[in-house]
N, C-alpha and C positions, 0 to 999 in steps of 0.2 A: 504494500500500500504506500502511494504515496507520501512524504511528510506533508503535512498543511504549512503553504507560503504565509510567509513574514507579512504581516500587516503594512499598511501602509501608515505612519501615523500624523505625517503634515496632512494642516487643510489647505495650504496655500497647492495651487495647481503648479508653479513652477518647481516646487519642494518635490512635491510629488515625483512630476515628469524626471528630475533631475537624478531620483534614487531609483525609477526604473531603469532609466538607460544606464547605470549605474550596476545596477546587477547584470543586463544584456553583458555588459563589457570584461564580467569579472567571469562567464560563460567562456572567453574568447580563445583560450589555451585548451581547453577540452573540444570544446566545437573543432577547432583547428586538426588538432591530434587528431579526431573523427570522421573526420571529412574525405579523404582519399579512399574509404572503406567504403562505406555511405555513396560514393560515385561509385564505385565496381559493383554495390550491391544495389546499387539501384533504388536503395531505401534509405532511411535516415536511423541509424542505431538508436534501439530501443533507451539505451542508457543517454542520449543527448536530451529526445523528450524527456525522460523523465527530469533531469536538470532544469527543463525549459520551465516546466510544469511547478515543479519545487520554488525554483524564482517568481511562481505567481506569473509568469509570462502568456501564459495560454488564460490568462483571465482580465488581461487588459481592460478588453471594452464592454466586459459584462455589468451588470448594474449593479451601483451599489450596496443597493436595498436587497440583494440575494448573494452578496460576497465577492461581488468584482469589483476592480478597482475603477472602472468605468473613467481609464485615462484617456487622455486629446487624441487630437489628430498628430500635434507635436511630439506625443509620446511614442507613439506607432511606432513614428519616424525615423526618431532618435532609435530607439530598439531596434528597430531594422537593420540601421546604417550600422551600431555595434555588432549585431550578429552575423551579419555577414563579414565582416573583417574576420572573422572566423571561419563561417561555414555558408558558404550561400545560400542554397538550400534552406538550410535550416530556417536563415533567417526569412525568405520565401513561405515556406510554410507556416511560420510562426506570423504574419505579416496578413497571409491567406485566412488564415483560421482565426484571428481577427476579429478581420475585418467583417468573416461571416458570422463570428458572434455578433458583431454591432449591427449587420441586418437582423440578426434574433432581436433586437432591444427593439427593432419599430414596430411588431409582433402586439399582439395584444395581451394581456394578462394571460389566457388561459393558455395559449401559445409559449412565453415565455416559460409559465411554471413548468410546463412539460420538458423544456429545452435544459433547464436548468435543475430538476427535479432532484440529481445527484450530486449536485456542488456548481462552482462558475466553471470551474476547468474545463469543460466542455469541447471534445475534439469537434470541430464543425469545418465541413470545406463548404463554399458558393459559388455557382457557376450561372449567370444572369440569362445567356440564349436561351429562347423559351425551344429547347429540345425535346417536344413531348408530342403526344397527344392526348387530348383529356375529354370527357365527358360529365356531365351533371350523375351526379346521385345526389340522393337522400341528403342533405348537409353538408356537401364538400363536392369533391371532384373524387373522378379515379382515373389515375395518372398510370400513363407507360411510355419509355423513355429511356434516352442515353444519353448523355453528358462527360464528354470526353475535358482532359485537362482541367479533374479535379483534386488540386494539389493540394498534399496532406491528405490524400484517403488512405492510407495506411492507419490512421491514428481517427477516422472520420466517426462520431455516432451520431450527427446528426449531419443532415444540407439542407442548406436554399438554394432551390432548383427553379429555372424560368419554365414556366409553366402556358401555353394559352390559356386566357380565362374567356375570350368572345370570340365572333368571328371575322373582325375586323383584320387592320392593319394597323400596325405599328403602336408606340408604348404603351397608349390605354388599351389595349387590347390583348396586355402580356402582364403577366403575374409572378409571382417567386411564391414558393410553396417550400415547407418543413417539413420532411421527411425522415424518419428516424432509420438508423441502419438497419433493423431488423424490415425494413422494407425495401431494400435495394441490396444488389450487390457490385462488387467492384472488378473491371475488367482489367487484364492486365495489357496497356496497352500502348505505356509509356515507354519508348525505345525511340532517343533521341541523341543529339550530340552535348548540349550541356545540361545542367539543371537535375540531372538525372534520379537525383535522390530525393527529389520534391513528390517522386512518388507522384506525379501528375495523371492518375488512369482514369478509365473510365467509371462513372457510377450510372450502374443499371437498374430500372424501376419497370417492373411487371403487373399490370393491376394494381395500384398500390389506392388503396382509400384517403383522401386526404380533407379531414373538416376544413369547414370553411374558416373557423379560427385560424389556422395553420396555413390560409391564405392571403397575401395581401396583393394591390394593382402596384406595377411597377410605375405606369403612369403618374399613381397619385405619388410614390416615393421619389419619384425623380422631379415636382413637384413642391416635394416638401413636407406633402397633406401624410403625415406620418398616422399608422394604427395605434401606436402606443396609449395608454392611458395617459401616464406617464408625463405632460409637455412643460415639466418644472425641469426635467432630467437635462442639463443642457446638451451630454453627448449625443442625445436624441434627435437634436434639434440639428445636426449636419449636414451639410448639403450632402446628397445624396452621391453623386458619381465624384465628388474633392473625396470625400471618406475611401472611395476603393482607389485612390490613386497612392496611397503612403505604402503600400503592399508592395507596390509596382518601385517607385523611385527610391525608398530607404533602403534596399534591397543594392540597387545599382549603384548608389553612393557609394557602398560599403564594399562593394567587389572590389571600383574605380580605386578606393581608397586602402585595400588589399595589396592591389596589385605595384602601387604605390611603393608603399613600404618596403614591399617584396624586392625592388630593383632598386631603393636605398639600401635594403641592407645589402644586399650582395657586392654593390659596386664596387666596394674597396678591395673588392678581393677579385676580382676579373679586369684580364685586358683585353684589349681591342683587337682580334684579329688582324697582322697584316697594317696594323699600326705599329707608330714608337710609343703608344701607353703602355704599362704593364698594370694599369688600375683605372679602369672607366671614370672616376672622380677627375683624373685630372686634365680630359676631354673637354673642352670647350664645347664643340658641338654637343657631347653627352649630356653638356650641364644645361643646354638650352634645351632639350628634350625633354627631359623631366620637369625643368620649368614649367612649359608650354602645357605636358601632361596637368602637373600641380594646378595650375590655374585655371585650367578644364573642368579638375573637377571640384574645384572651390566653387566657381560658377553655380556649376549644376548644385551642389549642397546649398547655396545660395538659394538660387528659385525654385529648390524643392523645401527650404524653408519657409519659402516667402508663402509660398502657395496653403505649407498648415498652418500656419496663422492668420489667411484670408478667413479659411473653412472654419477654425476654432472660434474666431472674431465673430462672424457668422452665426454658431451656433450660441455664442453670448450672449449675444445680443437678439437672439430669435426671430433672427429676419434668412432670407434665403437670398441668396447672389443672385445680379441679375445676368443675363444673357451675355452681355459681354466678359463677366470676370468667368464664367461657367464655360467659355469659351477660349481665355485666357487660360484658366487651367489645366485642358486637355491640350493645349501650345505646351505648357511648362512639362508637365509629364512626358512628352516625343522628346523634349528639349534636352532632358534629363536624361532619358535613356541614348539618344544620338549621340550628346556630348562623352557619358560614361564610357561606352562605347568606343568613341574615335581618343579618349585619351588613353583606353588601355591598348588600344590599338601603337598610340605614340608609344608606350612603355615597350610594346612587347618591340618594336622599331631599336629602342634604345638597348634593351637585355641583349640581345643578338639570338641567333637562331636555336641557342640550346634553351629558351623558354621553350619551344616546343618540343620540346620530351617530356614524354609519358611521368619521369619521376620530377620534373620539376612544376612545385605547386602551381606556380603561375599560368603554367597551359590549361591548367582546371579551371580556373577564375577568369583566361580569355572567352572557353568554350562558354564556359557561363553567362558572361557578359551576351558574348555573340547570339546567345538562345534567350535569354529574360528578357534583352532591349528589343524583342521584338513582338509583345504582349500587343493583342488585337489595340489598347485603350491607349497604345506607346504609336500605333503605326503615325508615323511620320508624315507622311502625306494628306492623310486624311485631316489629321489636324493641322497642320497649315492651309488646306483648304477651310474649313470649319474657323478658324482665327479670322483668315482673307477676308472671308465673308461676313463676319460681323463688324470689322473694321471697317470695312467699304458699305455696312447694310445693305450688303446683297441678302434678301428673306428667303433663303430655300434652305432647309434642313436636312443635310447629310449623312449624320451619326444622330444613333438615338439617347448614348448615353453624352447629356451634355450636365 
């Protein structure tokens, strides 16, 4: 059995925020150690969870009032960015599962208590495409379904799943539904080049009954019009698609910032191929490399901070963003993974060609980088379309999650 995590005991929220990322960071040397296994096995050791778990990590954004710590957006974030200086994955999953607790919290009471009936620790993945098909019964729907790139189902006993709830098009016409593991099972079906141990497979749902408590419209969430009873809660009150984006970028920061370290520490002890260095330090052109890298991804940690403190500000003050910063945020998120991206790409430029072996850590944190910066909510393009267009108030709507 788990030990029961360490209370939290400020009420101040930067107090708060500051001692979880705080424990994320003191995770970093075990993560690390774990991580090269966890990529061959394709899963994430039993013993990392349990440490995550123990930190009170997997109870972030559950509510208070039932034993979570029901921290920010900024704390997400911060956690991410430490865990993955560790373990990518890790911090990925830990980031995923979340975040799908904090869709639990817009849930209604009767919802909630279900979710949470065992403690806040709650393993949960959420995957938003309404992958299903679904029919009326009696009280609910009965759902059947596949949902591929549910990260964290290794450890899952509940999801929110996108469900059809009409027969329309587009968000009002699409739902997320709670479904407990004893009604799905999980396909194995994750075989990719990085990220491996996020354990991303499928979860499959057969007939499954789902009350309508256990139902909410995506529309009204993406909105704001939250189920909760709850609307004193302020983590409640988040804009909806800023809350799934700390998963995606604390995650990227924290590779960037891996991979970082990884080509300071070495430097002093490798030379330059075919040069007169016998130690990359005293390379001029090396030293502008990493620079350039450095401030890549300062940037990006920049506007991935900027962006959770819009969303926390937001839920403070119980107003919801409007179309242009909702649209500015899905720019920062591409921004974020591009920039992480092209700076480890600069590192791996600067290491030289033996990053790519299999025993050197770093190829693991490229492959990484190369596979998480390309998250449907990260693609690039779309969102610079989607930015273009509210800046120039072109009115056509091209992604649903805004």
């Amino acid at each position: 059995m788990s030990a029961t995590p360490p209370p939290l005991t400020a009420e101040d929220p930067a107090e708060r925020r500051a001692e979880l990322i705080a424990r994320a960071a003191a995770l970093r040397p075990q993560l690390a150690a774990a991580a090269a296994q966890a990529d061959r096995d394709r899963r994430l050791d039993d013993g990392v969870i349990e440490a995550v778990r123990e930190a009170g990590l997997l109870r972030l954004t559950a509510p208070r009032r039932l034993g979570g710590y029901e921290a920010d957006g900024r704390a997400l974030l911060g956690v991410a960015i430490e865990l993955a200086r560790g373990c990518a994955s890790t911090a990925w999953v830990v980031g995923i599962m979340n975040t799908a607790s904090w869709m639990a919290g817009l849930y209604p009471d009767a919802a909630q208590a279900e979710v949470w009936a065992d403690g806040p620790d709650t393993g949960m993945v959420g995957i938003i495409p309404p992958l299903a098909e679904t029919r009326r019964a009696d009280g609910g729907l009965i759902v059947t379904g596949k949902w591929p790139y549910a990260s964290g189902s290794q450890f899952a006993e509940w999801a929110s799943l996108g469900v059809p709830i009409g027969d329309g098009a587009g968000a009002g016409y699409q739902g997320l539904a709670l479904i407990p593991s004893d009604d799905f099972t999980v396909g194995d079906t994750w075989h990719v080049a990085g990220m491996r141990a996020t354990a991303s497979n499928t979860v499959v749902v057969e007939e499954a009954f789902v009350p309508d408590h256990r139902v909410i419209s995506l529309g009204d969430a993406l909105e704001g019009n939250y189920a909760t009873e709850h609307r004193d809660e302020v983590l409640y009150r988040a804009p909806f698609t800023g809350m799934l984006t700390f998963a995606l970028t604390g995650p990227l920061v924290g590779m960037a910032l891996a991979a970082l370290d990884y080509v300071i520490e070495k430097a002093p002890k490798r030379a330059i191929a075919t040069s007169i260095y016998k130690a990359q330090t005293d390379s001029v052109g090396f030293q502008v490399q990493v620079a350039e890298a450095a401030a890549m991804i300062n940037a990006a940690q920049l506007v991935a901070e900027r962006a959770a403190t819009v969303v926390d500000e937001a839920a403070l003050a119980g107003v919801q963003l409007d179309l242009m910063e909702r649209c500015r945020i899905r720019m920062d998120t591409a921004y974020v993974a591009k920039t992480c991206r092209e700076a480890v790409d600069v590192l791996m430029n600067a290491h030289g060609t033996s990053g790519f072996a299999q025993v050197a850590g770093i190829e693991r944190i490229w492959r990484d980088v190369e596979t998480a910066s390309r998250h449907a909510l990260s693609n690039d393009g779309i969102a610079r379309e989607v930015y273009g267009k509210a800046l120039l108030g072109v009115d056509e709507r091209v992604a649903m999650l805004l």
